[in-house]
N, C-alpha and C positions, 0 to 999 in steps of 0.2 A: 480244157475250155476256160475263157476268163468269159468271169460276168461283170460286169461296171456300172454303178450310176452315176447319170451326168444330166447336166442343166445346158442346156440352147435351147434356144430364141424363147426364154420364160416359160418354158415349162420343163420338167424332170421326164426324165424316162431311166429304164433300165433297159441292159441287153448284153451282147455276146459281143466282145473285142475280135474281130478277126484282123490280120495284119496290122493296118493303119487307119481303120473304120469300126466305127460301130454302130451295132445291127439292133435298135430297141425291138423289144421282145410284143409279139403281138396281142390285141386286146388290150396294150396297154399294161401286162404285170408285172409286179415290183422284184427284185432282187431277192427279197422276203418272201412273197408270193412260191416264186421260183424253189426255194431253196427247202418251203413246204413240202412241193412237190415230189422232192426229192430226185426229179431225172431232167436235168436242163439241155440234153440232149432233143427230146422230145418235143419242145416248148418252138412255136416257130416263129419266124425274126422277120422284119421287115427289110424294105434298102436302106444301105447302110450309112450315115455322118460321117467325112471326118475323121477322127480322134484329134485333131488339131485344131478342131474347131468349136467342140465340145467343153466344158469346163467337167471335171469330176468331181463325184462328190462323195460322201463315204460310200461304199458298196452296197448295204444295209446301214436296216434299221433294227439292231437286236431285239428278241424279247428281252435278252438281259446279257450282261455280262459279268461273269466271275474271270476273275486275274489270280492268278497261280504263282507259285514262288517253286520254280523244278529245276532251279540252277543253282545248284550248293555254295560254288563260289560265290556268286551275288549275294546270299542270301549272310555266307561271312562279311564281304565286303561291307556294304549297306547296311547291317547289324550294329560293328563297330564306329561308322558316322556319324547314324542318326541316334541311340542312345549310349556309346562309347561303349559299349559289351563285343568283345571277342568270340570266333567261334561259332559254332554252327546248333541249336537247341536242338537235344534229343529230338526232341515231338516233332522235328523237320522229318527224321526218318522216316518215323512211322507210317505217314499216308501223305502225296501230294494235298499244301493248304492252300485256300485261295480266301481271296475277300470281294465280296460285292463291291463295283463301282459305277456311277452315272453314264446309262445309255443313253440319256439325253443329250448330253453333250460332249456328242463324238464330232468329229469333225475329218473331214476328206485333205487329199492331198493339195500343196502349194495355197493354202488358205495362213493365215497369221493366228498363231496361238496367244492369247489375254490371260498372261498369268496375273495373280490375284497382286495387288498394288503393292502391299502390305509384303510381299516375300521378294525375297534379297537372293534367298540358295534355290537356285531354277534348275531344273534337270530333266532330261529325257530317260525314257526308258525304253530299249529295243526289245521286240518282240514277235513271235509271232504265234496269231491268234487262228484255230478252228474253227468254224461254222458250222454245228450240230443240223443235219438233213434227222428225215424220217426213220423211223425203227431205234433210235440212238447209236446212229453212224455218224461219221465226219465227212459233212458234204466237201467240204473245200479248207484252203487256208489262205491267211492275208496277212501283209503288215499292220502291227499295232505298235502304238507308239503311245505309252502311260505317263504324261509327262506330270511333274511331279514337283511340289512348292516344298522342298527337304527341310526350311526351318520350322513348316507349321505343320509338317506330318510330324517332326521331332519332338517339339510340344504338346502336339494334342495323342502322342502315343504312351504321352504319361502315364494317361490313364488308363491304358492298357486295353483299349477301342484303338479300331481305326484303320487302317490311315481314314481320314474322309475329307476334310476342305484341304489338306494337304496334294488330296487325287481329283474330287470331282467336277473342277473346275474346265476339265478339258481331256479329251484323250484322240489321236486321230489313225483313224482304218483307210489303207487302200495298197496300190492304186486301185486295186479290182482283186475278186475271188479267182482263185486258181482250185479249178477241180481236185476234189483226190485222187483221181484218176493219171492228174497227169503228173502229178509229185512220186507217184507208186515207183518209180526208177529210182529214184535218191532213199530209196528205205534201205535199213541193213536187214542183216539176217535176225535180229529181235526187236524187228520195229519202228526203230529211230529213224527221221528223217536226218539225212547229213546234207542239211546243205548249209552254206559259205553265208553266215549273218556278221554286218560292216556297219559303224556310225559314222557320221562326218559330221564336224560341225565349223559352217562355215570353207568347207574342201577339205578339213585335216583329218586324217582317221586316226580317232580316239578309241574306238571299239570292234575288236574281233573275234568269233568263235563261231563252233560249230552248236548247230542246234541239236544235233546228236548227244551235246554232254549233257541233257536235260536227266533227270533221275529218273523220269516215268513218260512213257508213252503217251499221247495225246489220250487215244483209247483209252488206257486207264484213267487218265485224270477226269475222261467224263464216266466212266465208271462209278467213281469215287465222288462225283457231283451228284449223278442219280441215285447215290444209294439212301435210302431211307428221305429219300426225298424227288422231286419230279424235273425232267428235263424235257423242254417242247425244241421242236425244229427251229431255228431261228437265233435260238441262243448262241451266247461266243462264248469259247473261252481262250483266255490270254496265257501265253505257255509263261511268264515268268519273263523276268528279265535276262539275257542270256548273261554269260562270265567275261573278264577279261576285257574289260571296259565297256557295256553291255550300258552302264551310267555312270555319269558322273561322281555318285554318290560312291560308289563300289572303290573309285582309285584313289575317291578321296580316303576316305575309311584303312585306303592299305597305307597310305605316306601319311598319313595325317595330316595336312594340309590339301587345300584348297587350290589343287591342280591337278588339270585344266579348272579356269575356273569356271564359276557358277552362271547359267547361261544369260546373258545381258541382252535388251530389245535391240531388234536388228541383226541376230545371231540368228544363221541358218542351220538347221539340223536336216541332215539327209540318213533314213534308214533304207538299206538295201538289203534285198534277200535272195539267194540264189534261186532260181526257178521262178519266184515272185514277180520284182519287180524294186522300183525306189519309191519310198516317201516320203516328202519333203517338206518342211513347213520351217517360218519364219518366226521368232519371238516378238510380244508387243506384251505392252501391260494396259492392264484394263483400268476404270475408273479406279479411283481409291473410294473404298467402301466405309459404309458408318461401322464407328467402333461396337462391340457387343458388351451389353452391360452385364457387370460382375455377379454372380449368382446371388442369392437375395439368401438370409442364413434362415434355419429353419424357427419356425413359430414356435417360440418358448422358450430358447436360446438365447444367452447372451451375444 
């Protein structure tokens, strides 16, 4: 089952994509709602839009989202770019890591991404993201897309926080949730979804790999989020960026140079995922923002 939200004639709805139509969900409940429930089987639909008529819009609205780093190569790649280090750090092994990024400002597919004025090294990041259902199972999954300002995650990872104004400026979910029900064919024998994740930017595929080469299971990694700490229905998590041009950052990091280059406004990025779907979104830059004043030194200090 795909579930979507989308915007006609001024008002939002959520519902069930069947064919070429979609069926918003009765009562009026949200994709959220829905995904509480845990059975969207159950939930019933009215007649059905469209799909070509509709605009979409992110699927949900998380409680939150943590973003994962479960692709070894990326995590070489992207190492060496952003602060010239080689190599993959121990503590990578140890337990799938992730970091909190802004649910606020997700954004749905064929909409224009406003990256921050100030950044020059624009980059996408392919993904794909699980939707925590009820009991702590993975209701469904969907394209994410972590797009990413590479010269001001590089600086402000000095300090050894972060990423944050380098990520939170934007990130976009869709086209729609795809049950786990109906991804359970593409599993292996311990786990792994193997299906066929592609970047394009502008038509040129930059990025291929299987999401299979991930280190840890979806399952585990929400394992590993709940543990010693709380996971509700509705949360995402982002599997990590995949390998093998996955981002821009990753190829650059292997050549050392800045090819492909760094994504410029009016540069289309298409992520597609086997069993998924595509997501597509265009580059724009946003206002250019007031500068942030230099930290003030401490009282008693020269």
């Amino acid at each position: 089952m795909r579930i979507a939200t989308w915007a006609f004639q001024g008002e939002t709805h959520s519902g069930v994509v069947r064919d070429d139509a979609v069926h918003p969900f009765a009562d009026g409940l949200t994709a959220r709602q829905v995904v509480e429930l845990g059975d969207a089987a159950s939930v019933e639909t009215l007649a059905g839009v469209p799909l070509a008529e509709v605009r979409l819009l992110a699927p949900l609205q998380p409680a939150s989202l943590r973003d994962f780093v479960a692709f070894e190569e990326h995590v070489e790649g992207v190492r060496r770019s952003v602060d010239g280090r080689g190599g993959v750090p121990d503590a990578w092994y140890d337990a799938p890591t992730f970091y909190f990024t802004n649910p606020h400002t997700l954004l749905g597919p064929d909409v224009d991404i406003a990256f921050p004025a100030a950044s020059v090294a624009r980059d996408f990041e392919l993904e794909v993201a699980a939707i925590v259902g009820p009991s702590s199972r993975i209701f469904g999954y969907t394209i994410f897309n972590d797009w990413s300002a590479r010269d001001l995650q590089s600086r402000e990872m000095q300090v050894n926080l972060g990423p944050a104004k380098g990520k939170d400026f934007a990130g976009s979910l869709g086209p729609w949730i795809v049950t786990a029900d109906e991804l359970d064919l593409y599993k292996d024998a311990d786990g792994f979804l193997e299906l066929l994740c592609t970047a394009e930017v502008n038509g040129v595929e930059v990025g291929r790999d299987l999401l299979s080469n991930m280190g840890w299971t979806f399952e585990t990694m929400l394992g590993h989020a709940a543990r010693d700490s709380r996971v509700v229905a509705g949360d995402v998590l982002g599997s990590g960026t995949v390998g093998n041009g996955g981002c821009l950052a990753e190829l650059w990091g292997r050549t050392g140079r800045q090819e492909p280059p760094p994504l410029r406004d009016g540069d289309v990025v298409t992520l597609t995922v086997q069993g998924i779907g595509h997501l597509t979104n265009r580059i724009t830059s946003a206002p250019p923002s007031e500068p942030v004043p230099p930290a003030r030194p401490p009282k008693g200090r020269p």
